[in-house]
C-alpha positions in Angstrom: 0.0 0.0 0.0 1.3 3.2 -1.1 1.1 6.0 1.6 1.9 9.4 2.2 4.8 8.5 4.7 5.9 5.7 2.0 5.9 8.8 -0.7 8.0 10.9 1.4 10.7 9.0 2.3 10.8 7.4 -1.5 11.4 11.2 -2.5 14.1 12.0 0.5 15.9 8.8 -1.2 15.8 10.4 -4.2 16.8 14.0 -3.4 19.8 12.1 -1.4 20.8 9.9 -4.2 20.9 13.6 -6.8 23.1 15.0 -3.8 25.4 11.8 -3.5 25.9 11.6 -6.8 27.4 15.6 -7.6 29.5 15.0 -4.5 33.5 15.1 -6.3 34.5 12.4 -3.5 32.6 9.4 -1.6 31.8 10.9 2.0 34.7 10.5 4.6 33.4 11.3 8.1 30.2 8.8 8.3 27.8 8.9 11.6 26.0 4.8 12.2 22.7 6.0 13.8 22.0 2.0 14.4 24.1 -1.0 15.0 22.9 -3.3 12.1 24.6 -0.2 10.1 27.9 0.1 11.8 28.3 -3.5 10.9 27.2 -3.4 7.6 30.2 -0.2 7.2 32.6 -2.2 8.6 32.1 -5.4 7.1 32.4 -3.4 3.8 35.8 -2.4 4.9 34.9 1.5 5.7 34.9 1.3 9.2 37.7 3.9 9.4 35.1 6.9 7.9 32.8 6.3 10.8 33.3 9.1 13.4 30.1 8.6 15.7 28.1 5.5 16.5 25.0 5.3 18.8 25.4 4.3 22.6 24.1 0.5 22.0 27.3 -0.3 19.2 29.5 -2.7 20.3 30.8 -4.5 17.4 33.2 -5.2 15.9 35.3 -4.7 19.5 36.8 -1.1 17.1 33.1 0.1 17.3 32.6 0.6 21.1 35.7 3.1 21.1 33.9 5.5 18.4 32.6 8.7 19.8 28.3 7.9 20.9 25.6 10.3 20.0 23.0 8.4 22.1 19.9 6.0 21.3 19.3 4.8 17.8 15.7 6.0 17.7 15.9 9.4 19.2 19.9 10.2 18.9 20.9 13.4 20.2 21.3 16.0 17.1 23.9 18.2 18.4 26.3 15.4 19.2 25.7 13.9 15.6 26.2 17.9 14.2 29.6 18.1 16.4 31.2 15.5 14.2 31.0 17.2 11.3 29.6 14.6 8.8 29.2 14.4 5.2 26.9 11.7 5.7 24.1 10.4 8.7 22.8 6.8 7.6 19.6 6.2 10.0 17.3 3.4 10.0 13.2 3.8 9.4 12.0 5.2 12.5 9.2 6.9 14.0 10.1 9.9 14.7 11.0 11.8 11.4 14.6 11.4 12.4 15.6 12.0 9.0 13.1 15.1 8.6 15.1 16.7 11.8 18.8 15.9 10.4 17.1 17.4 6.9 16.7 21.0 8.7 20.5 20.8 10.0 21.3 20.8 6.5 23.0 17.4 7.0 22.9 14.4 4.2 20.9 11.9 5.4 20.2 8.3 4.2 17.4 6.3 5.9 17.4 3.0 4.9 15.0 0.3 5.8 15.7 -3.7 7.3 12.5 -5.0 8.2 13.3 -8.3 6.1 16.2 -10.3 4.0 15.0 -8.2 1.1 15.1 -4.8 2.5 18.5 -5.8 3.9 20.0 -6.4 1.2 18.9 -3.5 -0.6 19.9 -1.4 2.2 23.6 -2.8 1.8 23.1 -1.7 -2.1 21.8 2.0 -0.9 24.5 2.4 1.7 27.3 1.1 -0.5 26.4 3.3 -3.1 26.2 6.2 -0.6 29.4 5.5 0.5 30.9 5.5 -2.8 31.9 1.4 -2.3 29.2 -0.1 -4.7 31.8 -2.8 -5.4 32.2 -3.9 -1.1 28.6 -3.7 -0.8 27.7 -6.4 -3.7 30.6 -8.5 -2.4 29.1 -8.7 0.8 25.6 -9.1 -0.1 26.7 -12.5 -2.0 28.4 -13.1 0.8 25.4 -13.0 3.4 23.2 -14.7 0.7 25.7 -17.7 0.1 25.5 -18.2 4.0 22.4 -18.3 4.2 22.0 -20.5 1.4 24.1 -23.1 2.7 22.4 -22.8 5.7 19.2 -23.7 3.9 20.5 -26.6 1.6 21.6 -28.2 5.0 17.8 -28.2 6.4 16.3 -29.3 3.1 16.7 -32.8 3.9 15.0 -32.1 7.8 12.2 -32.6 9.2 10.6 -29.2 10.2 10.7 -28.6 13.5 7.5 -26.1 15.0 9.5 -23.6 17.0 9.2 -20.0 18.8 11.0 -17.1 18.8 10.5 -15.0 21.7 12.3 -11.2 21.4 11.2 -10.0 24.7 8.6 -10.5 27.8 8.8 -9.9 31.2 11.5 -10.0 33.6 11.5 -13.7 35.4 7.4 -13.9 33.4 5.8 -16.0 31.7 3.8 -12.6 30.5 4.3 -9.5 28.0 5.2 -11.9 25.9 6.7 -10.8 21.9 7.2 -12.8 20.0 8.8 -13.4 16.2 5.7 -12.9 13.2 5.6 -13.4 9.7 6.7 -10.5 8.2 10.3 -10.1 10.2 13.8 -11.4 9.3 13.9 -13.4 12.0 10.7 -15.5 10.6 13.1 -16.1 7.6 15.9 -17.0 9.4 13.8 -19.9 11.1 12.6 -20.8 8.2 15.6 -21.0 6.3 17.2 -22.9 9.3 14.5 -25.9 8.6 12.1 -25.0 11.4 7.9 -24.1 11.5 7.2 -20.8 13.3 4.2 -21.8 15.0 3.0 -17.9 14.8 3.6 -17.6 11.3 -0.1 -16.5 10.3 0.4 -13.5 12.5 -0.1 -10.0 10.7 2.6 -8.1 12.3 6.7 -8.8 12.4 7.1 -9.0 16.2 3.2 -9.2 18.0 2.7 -9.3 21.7 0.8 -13.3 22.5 -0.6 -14.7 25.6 0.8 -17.3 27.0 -2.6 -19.6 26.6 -1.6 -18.5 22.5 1.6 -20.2 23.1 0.3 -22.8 25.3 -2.2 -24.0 22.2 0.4 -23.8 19.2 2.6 -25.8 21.6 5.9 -25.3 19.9 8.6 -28.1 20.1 11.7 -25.4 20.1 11.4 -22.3 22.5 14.5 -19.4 21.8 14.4 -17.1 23.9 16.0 -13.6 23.8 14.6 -11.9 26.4 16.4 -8.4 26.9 17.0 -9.3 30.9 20.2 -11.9 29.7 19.4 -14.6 32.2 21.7 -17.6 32.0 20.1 -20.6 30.3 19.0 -22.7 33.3 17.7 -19.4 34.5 15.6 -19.1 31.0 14.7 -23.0 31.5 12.7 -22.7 35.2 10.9 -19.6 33.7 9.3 -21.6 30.8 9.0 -24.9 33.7 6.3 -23.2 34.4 4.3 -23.9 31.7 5.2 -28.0 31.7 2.5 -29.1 29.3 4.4 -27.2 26.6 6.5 -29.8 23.9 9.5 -28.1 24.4 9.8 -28.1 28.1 9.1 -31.6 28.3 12.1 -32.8 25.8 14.2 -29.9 27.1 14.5 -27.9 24.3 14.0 -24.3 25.8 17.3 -22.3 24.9 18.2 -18.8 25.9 20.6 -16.6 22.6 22.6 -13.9 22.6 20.7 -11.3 20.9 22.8 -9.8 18.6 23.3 -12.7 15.8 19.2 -12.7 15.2 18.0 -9.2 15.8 20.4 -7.1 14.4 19.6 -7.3 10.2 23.3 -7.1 9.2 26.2 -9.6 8.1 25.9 -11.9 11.4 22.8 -12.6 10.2 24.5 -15.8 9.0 25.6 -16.8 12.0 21.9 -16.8 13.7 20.9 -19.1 10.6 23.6 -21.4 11.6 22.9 -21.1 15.5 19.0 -22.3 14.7 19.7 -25.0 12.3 21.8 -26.3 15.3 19.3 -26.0 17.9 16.9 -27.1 15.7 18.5 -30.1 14.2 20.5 -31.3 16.6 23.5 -34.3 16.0 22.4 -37.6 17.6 24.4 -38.4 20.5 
């Protein structure tokens, strides 16, 4: 569906792209206003043009020492003004981030992630932003390969009905949100040979109930709730549902979250992480 919202940020890509492209040298002084991006730069080998990073970057290890202008969905301007940038790459957001850096007279590109596609035309928009068309196809081929190999090592599997939980509450079997059609994540399962029992939801990441949960009765549980308990922490939390498949056959795991909700190059590495818990060796 084609939206007002939709228009305008199609035309700020545009007006961005006709800037970019009289520049007489690819930008130098680059400010990550999400994670997924600052790993997406350096992966493509420009990690040395970023000069800012939001407070929540932490790799590669390099990343954590760049200077911070604060959260990814509100950052502060006048920290990412202070550095001076040719170029602000932002994710899709709510709150017209890229409208705001627009009136500081700042080039902005806001690129969107939601799934596999929009990743890897995200890598496309940023490479070509950043005047490294070349690194950014490389790595696309790169992420697609893994995650091809990923899926030519499931194809022979059974499908195994799993859940992806991205956040609930602390030490709760409640405020439960889980992983919907729609989100990379969903792809990732699916390419990792497993059946995401909440697939026929209408939006990426939807709050459930636990009686939802309790009647799709997945086999696999991941959980990735933002509180980082340790495993057998995670594991008497979902004990308390015992009816559930994957309680009884012990196949509640707790993941870092990094490798599955950040869309960028570790993506691969999630896939690979699934198909293991999903399809695990015999003993």
């Amino acid at each position: 569906m084609v939206t007002a919202g939709s228009l305008a940020a199609a035309a700020r890509r545009a007006a961005f792209f006709l800037a970019v492209s009289a520049l007489a040298a690819p930008p130098q002084r680059i400010v990550s206003c999400a994670p997924s991006i600052t790993e997406m730069l350096y992966a493509m080998g420009l990690g040395d043009r970023i000069v800012a990073v939001t407070d929540y970057d932490h790799y590669p290890p390099e990343a954590a020492g760049k200077p911070k202008i604060g959260g990814y969905t509100s950052p502060n301007l006048e920290a990412i003004a202070a550095r001076k940038p040719d170029l602000v790459i932002i994710e899709s957001n709510p709150v017209r981030l890229a409208d705001q850096l627009a009136a500081l007279h700042l080039k902005t590109l806001e690129i969107h992630q939601d799934d596999l596609a929009a990743l890897y035309r995200s890598i496309q928009m940023v490479g070509e932003a950043a005047g490294a068309p070349a690194q950014a196809a490389r790595l696309t081929e790169s992420i697609r390969q893994g995650l091809d190999q990923v899926r030519q090592r499931a194809a022979g599997q059974r499908r195994t009905r799993v859940m992806f939980v991205v956040g609930r509450a602390p030490n709760r079997l409640d405020g439960l949100i889980i992983a919907g059609r729609g989100s990379h994540i969903h792809e990732l399962l699916e390419i990792a040979g497993g059946e995401n029992v909440f697939a026929d939801t209408r939006l990426a990441y939807p709050m459930v109930s636990l009686e939802e949960v309790l009647a799709r009765n997945p086999g696999v549980i991941v959980d990735m709730s933002e509180e980082r308990e340790r495993q057998n922490e995670v594991a008497a939390v979902w004990a308390r549902a015992p009816s559930l498949a994957a309680v009884k056959q012990h196949r509640v795991f707790s993941v870092n979250p990094d490798i599955y909700a950040i869309p960028g190059p570790r993506i691969v590495q999630g896939a690979q992480a699934l198909y293991e818990m999903l399809h695990p060796e015999p003993r």
